[in-house]
N, C-alpha and C positions, 0 to 999 in steps of 0.2 A: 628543737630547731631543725630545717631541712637539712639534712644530710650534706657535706661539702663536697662538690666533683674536686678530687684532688689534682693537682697543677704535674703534679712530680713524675718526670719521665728521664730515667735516665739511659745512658747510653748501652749496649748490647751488655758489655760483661754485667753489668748490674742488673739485671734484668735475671741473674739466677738469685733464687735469695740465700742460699746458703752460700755463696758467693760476695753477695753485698753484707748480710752478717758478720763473716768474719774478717773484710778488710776494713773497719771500721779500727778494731783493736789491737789487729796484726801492722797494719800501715799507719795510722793518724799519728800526728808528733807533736800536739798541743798539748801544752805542759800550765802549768797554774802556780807561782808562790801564793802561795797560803798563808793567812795570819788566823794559828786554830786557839778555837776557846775551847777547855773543857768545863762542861759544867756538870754539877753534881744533882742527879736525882732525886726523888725521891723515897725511893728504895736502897739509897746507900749506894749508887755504883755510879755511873759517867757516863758521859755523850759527847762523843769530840764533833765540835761545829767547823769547820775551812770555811774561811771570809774572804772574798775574794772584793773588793769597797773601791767606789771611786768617789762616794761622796754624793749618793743618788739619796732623793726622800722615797724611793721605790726599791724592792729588798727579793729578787725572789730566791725562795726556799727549792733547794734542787734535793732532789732523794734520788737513791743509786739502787739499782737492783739485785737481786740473787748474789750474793760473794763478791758487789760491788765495793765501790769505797768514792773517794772524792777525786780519788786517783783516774777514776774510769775514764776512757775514753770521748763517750759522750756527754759527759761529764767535765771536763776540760774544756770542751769545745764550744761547749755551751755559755759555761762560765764567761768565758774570752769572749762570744761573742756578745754577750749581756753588757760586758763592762766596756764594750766598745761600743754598745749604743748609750752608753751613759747611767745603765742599773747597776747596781749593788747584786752580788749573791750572793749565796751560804751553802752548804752542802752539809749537808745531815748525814754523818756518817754512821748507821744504823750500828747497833748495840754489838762489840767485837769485830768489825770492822775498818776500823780506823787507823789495824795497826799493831794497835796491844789487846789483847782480851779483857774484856771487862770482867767485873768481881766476881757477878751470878752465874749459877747456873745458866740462867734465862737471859738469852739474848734477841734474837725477833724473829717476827715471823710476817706471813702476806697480810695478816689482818690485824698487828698489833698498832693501832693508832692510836693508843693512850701514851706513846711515845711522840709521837708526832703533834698529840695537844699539848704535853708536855715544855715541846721546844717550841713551837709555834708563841704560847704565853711565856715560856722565857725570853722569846726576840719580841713583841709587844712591851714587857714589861721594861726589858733593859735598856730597846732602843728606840729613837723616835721616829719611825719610820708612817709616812701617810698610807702608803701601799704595800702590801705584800700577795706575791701571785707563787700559785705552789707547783711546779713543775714534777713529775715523778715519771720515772724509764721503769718497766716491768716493775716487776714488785713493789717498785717506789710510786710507779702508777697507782698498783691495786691501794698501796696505801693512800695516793690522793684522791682519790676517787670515794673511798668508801668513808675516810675521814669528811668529807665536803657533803656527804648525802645522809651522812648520819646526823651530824652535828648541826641542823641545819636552823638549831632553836637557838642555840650559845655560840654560833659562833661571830668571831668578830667583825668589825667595820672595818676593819683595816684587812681582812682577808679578801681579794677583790674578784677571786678565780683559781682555776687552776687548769693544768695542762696534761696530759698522760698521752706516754708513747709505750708501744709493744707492749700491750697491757692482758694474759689471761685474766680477766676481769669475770671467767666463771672456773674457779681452779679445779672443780672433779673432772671436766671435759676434757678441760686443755694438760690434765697429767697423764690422762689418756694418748693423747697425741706424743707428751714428751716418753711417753712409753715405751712408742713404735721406733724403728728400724733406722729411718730416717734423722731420728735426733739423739744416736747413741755416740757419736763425736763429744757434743757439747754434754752432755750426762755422763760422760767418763770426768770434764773438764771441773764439772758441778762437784761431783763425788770427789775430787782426790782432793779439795779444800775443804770441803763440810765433813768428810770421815773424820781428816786430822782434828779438826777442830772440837768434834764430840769426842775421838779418844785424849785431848787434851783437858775437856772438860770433866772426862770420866776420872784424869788421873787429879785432878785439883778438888772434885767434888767425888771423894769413892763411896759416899750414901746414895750416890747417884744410878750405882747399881748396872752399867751401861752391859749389855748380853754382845759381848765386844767378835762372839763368832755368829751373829744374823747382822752386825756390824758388815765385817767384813764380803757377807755374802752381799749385802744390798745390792740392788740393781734399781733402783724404783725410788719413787719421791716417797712412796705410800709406805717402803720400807724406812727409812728415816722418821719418816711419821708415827708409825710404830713406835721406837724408840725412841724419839726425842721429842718432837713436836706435842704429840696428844699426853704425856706422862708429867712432864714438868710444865706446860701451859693448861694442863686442867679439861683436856678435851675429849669426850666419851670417845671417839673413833677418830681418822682420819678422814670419816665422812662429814661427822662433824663438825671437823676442822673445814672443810671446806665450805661447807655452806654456811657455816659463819665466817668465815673469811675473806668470802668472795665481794666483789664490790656490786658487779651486775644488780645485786636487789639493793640497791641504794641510789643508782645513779638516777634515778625519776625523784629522790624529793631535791636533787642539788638547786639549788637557789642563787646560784651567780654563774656568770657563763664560765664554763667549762670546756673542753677538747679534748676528746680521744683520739687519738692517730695509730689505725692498728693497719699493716700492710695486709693484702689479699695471700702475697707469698709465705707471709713467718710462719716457719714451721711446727713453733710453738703452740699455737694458736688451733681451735679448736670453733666451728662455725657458733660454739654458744657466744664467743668472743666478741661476735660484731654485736651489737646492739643498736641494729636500725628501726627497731617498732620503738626504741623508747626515746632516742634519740627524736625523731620525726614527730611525735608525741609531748614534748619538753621544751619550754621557753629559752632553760638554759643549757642545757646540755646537747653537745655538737657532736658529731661524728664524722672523721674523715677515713675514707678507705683506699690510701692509692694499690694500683695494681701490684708495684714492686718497691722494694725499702728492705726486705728479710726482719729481723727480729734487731730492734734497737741499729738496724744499718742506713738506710736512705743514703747511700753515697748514689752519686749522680755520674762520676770520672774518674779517671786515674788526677786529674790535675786539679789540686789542693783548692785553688781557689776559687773553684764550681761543684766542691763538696760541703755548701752550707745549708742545701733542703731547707733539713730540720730544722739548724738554728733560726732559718728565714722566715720558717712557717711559726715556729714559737714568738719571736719577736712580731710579727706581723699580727697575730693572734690576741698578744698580749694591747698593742695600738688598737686593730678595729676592732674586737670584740669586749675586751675587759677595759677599753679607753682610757687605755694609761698612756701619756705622749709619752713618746723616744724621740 
């Protein structure tokens, strides 16, 4: 589909994106009671779901990014704003996440969607939902994105679309970018959760073998990768890992409308990021680029109640394009 001129202008301080970035998570105060299901795997271990229900035949599935949870920010806000237009949501809180550590070794990664078909036919199976539209922020993006383009023989009638905001949707470029200078704030932020969490895993699984001083030294995605990522998920290199993980070569078979909403400013982001030749080229698949939003930010004000962009554009999205009434 054509490309969207995006609407979203907000006022001067937003306008830095590392500025609109981080008052999204530092400021926002929307908060969610939760009713969580844990359901049990396949492979012996858990997935905590947050249901967030008002009684909608319309359910969407929200996925949280990098070190996220259900707790997030954008996350919350969205929630809130869903079930005040009358939808049902859930939050997929990716494998160790949620709170407590799950059993394995193996918890996720940008390209693991056999998680997300997973949950996807557990809410099919268990509940009676007409609609279900998959919403996913960074990572949660690449996983809806690349879940929707892959699967595009099996999967269901009841999945109607999906949505992806702040999405490295080609990860060897854009870990280049989180490499540089400029995003070494947020990659100290990344690292002091994901260290803990691999030398927690080192000490619960010690056939694990974890080299706990290139641990220490990491600085880099590609170092983690090294040690965690390419060893217990099976991947010849971390180049590997990438170009299987990435979504970018999937988003041309997706089959139902779709949106990506990737800002001009997120520092994340890496130009393989935008994908306007496939977009422009594809019945379903949309692409919106506003100028300013930073990474998973789009705040518009200091004043709460002209900070809903995103939710505006997701709801709105969800009505004219995947023609589910709100």
């Amino acid at each position: 589909m054509p490309v969207f001129t995006s609407d979203f202008s907000p006022t001067l301080p937003f306008r830095n994106g590392y500025f609109n970035t981080m008052y999204r998570p530092l400021f926002m105060k929307d908060t969610c009671q939760y009713l969580r299901k844990r359901v049990t795997t396949w492979d012996n271990d858990f997935i905590d779901l947050d249901f967030s229900l008002v009684g909608s035949k319309t359910l969407v599935l929200l996925i949280h990014g990098l070190e996220g949870s259900s707790e997030s920010k954008y996350i919350t806000s969205n929630t809130k704003h869903l079930n005040n237009l009358g939808l049902d949501a859930v939050c997929f809180n990716l494998r160790g996440c949620s709170g407590e550590d799950n059993k394995l070794l193996a918890t996720y990664h940008s390209g693991k969607t056999e998680d997300v078909d997973f949950v996807l036919n557990y809410l099919i199976r268990n509940y009676d939902y007409d609609n279900i539209v998959m919403v996913g922020f960074s990572l949660g993006g690449n996983l809806t994105l690349k879940y929707l383009g892959e699967n595009t023989s099996k999967l269901s009638p009841k999945i109607k679309g999906g949505i992806a905001v702040s999405v490295p949707i080609h990860i060897a470029s854009a870990e280049k970018e989180m490499d540089k200078l400029k995003n070494k704030l947020y990659m100290e932020v990344f690292f002091k959760t994901m260290k803990n969490k691999l030398l927690e895993k080192a000490h619960k699984f010690p056939e694990y073998n974890l080299d706990k001083d290139k641990l220490f030294k990491a600085t880099k995605f590609k170092h983690l990768e090294y040690l965690y990522t390419v060893p217990v998920f099976g991947f010849k290199s971390p180049e590997d890992y990438w170009e299987k993980a990435s979504s970018k070569q999937f988003v041309s078979n997706i089959d139902r409308p779709a949106l990506l909403i990737n800002a001009k400013d997120d520092t994340f982001l890496s130009k393989e990021c935008f994908p306007f030749e496939e977009a422009n080229s594809s019945e379903f698949f949309h692409l919106e680029v506003p100028d300013y939003g930073g990474h998973v930010g789009f705040m518009s004000s200091f004043k709460p109640a002209e900070n809903r962009w995103l939710e505006n554009r997701i709801a709105r999205f969800i009505e004219e394009n995947i023609q589910i009434d709100i």
